[in-house]
C-alpha positions as CSV (number, residue, x, y, z in Angstrom):
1,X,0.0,0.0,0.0
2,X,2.9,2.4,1.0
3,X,4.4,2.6,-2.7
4,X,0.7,3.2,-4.1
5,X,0.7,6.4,-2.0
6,X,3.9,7.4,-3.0
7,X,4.0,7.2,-6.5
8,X,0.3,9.4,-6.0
9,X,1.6,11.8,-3.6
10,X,4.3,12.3,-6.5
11,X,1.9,12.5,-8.8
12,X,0.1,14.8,-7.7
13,X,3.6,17.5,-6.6
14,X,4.7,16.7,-10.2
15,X,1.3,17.9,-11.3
16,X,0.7,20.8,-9.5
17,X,4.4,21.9,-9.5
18,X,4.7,21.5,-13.3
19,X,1.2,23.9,-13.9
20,X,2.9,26.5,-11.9
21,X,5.9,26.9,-13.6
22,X,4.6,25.7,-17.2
23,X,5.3,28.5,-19.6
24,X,4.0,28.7,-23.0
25,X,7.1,29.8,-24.7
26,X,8.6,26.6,-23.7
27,X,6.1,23.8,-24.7
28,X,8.2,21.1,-23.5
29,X,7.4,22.5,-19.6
30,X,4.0,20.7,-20.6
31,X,5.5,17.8,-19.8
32,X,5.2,17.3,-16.4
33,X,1.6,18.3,-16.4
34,X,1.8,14.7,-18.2
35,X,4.4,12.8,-15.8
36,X,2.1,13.8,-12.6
37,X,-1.5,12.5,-14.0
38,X,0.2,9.2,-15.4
39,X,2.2,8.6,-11.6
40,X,-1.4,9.0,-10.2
41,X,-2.4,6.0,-12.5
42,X,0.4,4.1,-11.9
43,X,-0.5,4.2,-7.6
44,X,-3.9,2.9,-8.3
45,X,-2.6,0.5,-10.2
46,X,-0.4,-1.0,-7.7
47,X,-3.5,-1.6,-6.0
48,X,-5.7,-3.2,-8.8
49,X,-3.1,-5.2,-10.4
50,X,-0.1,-6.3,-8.0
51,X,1.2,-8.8,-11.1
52,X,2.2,-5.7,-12.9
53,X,3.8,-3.9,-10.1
54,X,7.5,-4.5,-11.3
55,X,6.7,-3.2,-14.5
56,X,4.9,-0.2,-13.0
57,X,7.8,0.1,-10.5
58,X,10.6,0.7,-13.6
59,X,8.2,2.7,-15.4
60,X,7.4,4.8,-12.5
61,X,11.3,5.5,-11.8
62,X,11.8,6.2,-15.6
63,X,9.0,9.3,-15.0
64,X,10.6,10.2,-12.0
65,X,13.7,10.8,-14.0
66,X,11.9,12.4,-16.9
67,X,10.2,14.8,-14.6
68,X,13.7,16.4,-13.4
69,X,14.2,18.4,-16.4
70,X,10.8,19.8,-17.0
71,X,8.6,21.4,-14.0
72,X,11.5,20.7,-11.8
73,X,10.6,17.3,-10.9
74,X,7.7,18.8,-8.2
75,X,10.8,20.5,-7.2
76,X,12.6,17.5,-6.7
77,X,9.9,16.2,-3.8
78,X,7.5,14.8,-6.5
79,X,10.5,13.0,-8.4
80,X,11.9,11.7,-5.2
81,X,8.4,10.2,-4.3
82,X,8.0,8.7,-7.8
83,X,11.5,7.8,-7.7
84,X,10.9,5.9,-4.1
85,X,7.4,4.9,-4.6
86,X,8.9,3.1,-8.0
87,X,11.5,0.6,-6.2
88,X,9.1,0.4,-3.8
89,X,6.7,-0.7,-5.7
90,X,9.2,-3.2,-7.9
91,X,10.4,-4.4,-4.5
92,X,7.2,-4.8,-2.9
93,X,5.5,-8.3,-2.9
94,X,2.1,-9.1,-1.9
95,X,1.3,-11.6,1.1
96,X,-0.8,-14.5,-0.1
97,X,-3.6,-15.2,1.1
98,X,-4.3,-17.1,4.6
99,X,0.4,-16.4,5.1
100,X,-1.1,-13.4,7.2
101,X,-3.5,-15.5,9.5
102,X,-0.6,-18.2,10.1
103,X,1.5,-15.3,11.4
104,X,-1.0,-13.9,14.1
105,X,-1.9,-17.7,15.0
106,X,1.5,-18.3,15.7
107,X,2.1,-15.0,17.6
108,X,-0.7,-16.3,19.8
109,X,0.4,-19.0,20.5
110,X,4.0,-18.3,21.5
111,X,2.5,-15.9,24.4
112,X,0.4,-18.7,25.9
């Protein structure tokens, strides 16, 4: 659950960062207005589809890279939660179900 908030916490400083300083002289500034919407996608999907989460994860690092240039990266908070929510998210691994039940029976019963 942690790297699903991340990656839409940095989502959403990407986003609102890159509006701020998005110029239209310089369209690629834009860009980041892009980076923050997709890293709020890429949270939920953490959550609805855990068998993609090391592709999210890579792709969610690349963005957080990508966002640096343009809009400042959420001045550098947003990239450092896509960045963290990213490997987070590649490291993370689901517990199957009934693993967490065995765990709390067992706690219980080594305090009796």
């Amino acid at each position: 659950m942690l790297p699903a908030i991340l990656l839409i916490a940095g989502g959403i400083f990407v986003l609102l960062i890159g509006l701020a300083v998005a110029s239209p002289n310089a369209p690629l500034s834009y860009l980041s207005v892009y980076v923050g919407p997709i890293g709020i996608v890429l949270g939920g999907l953490v959550v609805a589809a855990p068998g993609l989460r090391r592709a999210i994860g890579v792709v969610a690092v690349l963005l957080a890279v990508l966002s640096l240039p343009y809009g400042y990266g959420g001045l550098l908070v947003g990239a450092f939660l896509l960045g963290f929510g990213g490997v987070l998210a590649y490291l993370w691994s689901p517990v199957p179900p009934g693993r967490g039940a065995d765990r709390k029976a067992r706690a219980a019963r080594s305090h009796d």
